[in-house]
N, C-alpha and C positions, 0 to 999 in steps of 0.2 A: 422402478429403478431405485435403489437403497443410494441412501446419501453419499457414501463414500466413493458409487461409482458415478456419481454425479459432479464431485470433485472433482474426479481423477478425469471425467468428459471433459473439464474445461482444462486441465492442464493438457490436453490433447488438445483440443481447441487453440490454445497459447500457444503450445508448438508449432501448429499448421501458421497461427500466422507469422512468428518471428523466422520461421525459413523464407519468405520473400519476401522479410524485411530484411535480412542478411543478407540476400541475394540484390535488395536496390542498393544495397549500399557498398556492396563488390562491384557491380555495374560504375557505380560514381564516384571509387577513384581515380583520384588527380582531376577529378574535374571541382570545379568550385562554385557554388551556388547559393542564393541570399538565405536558402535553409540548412547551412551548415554551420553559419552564426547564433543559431538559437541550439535552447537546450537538449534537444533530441537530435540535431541534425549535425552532421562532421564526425569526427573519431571519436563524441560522446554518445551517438547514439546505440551502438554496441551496448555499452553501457544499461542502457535503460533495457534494451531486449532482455540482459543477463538477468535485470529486475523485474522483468515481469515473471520471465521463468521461475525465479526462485520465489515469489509471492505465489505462484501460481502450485508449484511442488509441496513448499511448505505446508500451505495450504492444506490441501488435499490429504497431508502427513498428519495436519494434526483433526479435520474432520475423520480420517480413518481408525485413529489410534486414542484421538481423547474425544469422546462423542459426545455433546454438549456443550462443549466449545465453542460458541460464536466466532472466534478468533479464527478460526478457521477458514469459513464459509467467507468472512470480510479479507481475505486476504487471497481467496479465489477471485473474488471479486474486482478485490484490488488486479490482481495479476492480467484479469482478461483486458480493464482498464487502459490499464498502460503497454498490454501489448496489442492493442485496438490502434491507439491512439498513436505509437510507434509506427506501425505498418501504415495506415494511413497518411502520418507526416510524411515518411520516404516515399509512397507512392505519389503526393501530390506536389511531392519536391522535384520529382523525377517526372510527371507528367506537364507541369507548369512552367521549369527550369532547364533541367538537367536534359531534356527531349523532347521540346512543346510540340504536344498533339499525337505523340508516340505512345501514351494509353487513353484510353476511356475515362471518362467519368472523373477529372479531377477535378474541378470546383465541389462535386460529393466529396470527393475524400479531403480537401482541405476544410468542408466545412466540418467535417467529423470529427477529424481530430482535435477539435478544442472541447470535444465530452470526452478525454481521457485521462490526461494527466490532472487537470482542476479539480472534478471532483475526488480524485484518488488521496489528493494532499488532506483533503477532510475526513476522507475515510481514514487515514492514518492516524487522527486525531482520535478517531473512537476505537481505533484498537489500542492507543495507549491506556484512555478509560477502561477498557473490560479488560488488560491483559492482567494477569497471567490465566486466570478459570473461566474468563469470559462473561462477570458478572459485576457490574457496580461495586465499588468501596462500600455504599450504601444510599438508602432512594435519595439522600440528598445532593447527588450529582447528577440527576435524572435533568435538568436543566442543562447542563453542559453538552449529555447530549444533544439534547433541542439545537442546543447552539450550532453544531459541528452539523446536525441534519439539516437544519434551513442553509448552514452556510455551503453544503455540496449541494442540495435544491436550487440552490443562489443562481452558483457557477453552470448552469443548465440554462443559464437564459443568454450564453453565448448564441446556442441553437436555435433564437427567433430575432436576436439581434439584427434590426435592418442594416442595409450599407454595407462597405466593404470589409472584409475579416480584417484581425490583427496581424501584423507582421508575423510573418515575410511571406504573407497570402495575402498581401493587403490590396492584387491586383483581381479579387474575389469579392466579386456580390454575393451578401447568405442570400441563398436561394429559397430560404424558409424566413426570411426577414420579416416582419412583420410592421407594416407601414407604420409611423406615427408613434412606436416605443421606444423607440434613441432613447431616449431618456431617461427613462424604467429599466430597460434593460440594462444599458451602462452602469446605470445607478446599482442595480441586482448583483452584477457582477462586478464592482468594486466591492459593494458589502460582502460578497461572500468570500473574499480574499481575508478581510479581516473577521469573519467571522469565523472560520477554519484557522486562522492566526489564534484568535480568544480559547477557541477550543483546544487547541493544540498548549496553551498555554495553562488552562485547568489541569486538563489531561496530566500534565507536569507537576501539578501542586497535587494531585491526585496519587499521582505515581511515588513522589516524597513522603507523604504520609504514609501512603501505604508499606515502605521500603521501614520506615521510622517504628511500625508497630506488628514486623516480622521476624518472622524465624526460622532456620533450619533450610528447609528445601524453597520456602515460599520465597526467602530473602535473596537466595542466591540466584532464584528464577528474573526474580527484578533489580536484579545489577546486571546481569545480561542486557534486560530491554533500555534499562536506565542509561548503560556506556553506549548504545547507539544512538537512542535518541538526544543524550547531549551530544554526541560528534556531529549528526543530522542537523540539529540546532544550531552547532556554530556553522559548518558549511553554506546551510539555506542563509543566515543574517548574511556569511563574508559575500556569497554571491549577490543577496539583494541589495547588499551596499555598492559591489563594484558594478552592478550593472546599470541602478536605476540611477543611485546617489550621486556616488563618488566612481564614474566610469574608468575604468582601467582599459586601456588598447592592448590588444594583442593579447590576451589571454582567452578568449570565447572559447574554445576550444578545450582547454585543459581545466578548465571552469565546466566544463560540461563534463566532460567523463569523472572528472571526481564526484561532482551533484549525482551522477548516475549510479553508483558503483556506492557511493554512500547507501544511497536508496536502493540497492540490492543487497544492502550488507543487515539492512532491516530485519526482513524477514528471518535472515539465516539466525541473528541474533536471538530472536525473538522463540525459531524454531526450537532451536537449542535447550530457551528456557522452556519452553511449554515441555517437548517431547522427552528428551534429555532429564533432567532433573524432575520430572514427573515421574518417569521410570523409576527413579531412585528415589522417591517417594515410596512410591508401590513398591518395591522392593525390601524397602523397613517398615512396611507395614505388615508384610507376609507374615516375618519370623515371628513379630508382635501378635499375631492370630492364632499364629500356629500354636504358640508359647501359651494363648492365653483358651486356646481349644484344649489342647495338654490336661491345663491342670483344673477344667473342670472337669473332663474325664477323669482325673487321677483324684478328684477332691471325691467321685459319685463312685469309686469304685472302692476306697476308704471306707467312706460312710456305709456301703453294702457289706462291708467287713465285718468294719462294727455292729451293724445289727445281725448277723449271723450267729457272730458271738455273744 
């Protein structure tokens, strides 16, 4: 199977699942349940579906049409992620809450969905390192990514963490817990909060530079990524301040479909610069070929002149 249909597998894939995550979340309205206060669950959760689709399409757009690309392949990635992690939430919202004992297997699926959206936030970190060609500034940010890989590594030790899940699954034993690491594992998954925070924030000093020593198509491609990830950036601070800080009432809801809808508006940005303005690269490179095929043709068929004569 060639990579590009491999891509396009998993936007297939992200399809099949965001249909019955649209369909728990038609099922439960007007009902209200302790998972419609968090970030995926309530009228944001829509939201995050639209972002995985579109992490998932882009994707696939740019492993088909710019081949080489890392950027690509991490944003399939990203996309199956967060439509795992989607589908999962609403079903364990819906089998725990919204209809207890009305599906199967929800304590699996609540504990599932905390391998979704965590590590996706780190991945996001290293696609602002490789965007726009999918390749380092240069090997001296080869640490940054270290940073952003141990930090979604981190966030993986949700899935052995003993005791009951995080809210609003907090009435869930992990079932993969593993006795005697509370501690390690907590530990793991605070670090790797901030350490997808550090990365995310090189990634930034990265993206500055590189915006500061371009030109032409290159610079235009990373003002695209640049105005989403500073919108991204204030969104994620206002909401980590009014949720953990400085709590705000009565906005959970509208805090979440903005987080979400941000974070779908990602990729499209991002698509834009890679596919969009790459074309237009290629495009004035053509004439440039043609022009510069031309006139050595025209310089060798001079020169045969000349020596005839």
């Amino acid at each position: 199977m060639t990579a590009p249909r491999v891509a396009w597998a998993l936007v297939v894939v992200s399809v099949l699942m965001a249909i019955p995550t649209l369909v728990l979340m038609v099922v439960q309205i007007g009902e209200f349940t302790p998972g419609d206060t968090f970030v995926q669950g309530g009228i944001g959760g829509p939201a995050f579906v639209l972002a995985s689709l579109a992490f998932a399409v882009i994707g696939a757009l740019v492993v088909s049409r710019v081949p080489g690309n890392s950027v690509g392949w991490i944003f399939c990635l990203i996309g199956f992620l967060v439509g795992m992690g989607s589908f999962t939430y609403e079903y364990a919202d819906r089998a725990l809450y919204g209809a207890p004992g009305s599906l199967p297997g929800a304590e699996a699926a609540a504990w599932l969905q905390n391998l979704g959206l965590p590590p996706a936030f780190g991945l996001l970190a290293l696609v602002l390192l490789l965007f726009p060609d999918g390749r380092l500034p240069s090997r001296r940010w080869l640490p940054a990514v270290w940073v952003a890989l141990v930090g979604v590594l981190f966030s993986l030790g949700y899935a052995i963490r003993p005791g009951l899940l995080d809210w609003p699954f907090e009435t869930v034993t992990n079932p993969l817990g593993i006795n005697g690491a509370l501690g390690l594992t907590t530990d793991a998954t605070n670090a790797a909060w901030w350490l997808m925070a550090a990365a995310a924030a090189l990634a930034g000093v990265a993206m500055m530079l590189r915006l500061r020593g371009s030109l032409g198509v290159r610079r235009q491609q990373l003002k695209w990524i640049a105005v989403a990830a500073v919108l991204g950036g204030i969104v994620i601070l206002i909401n980590t301040a009014t949720f953990y800080y400085w709590p705000v009432e009565g906005i959970e809801r509208e805090r979440s479909v903005v987080l979400g809808l941000v974070f779908a508006a990602f990729p499209i940005a991002a698509g834009i610069g890679i596919l969009r303005l790459s074309a237009k690269g290629k495009a004035k490179l053509i004439p440039v070929y043609g022009l510069a095929r031309d006139s050595v043709t025209l310089s060798g068929r001079l020169t045969h002149t000349k020596e005839l004569t």
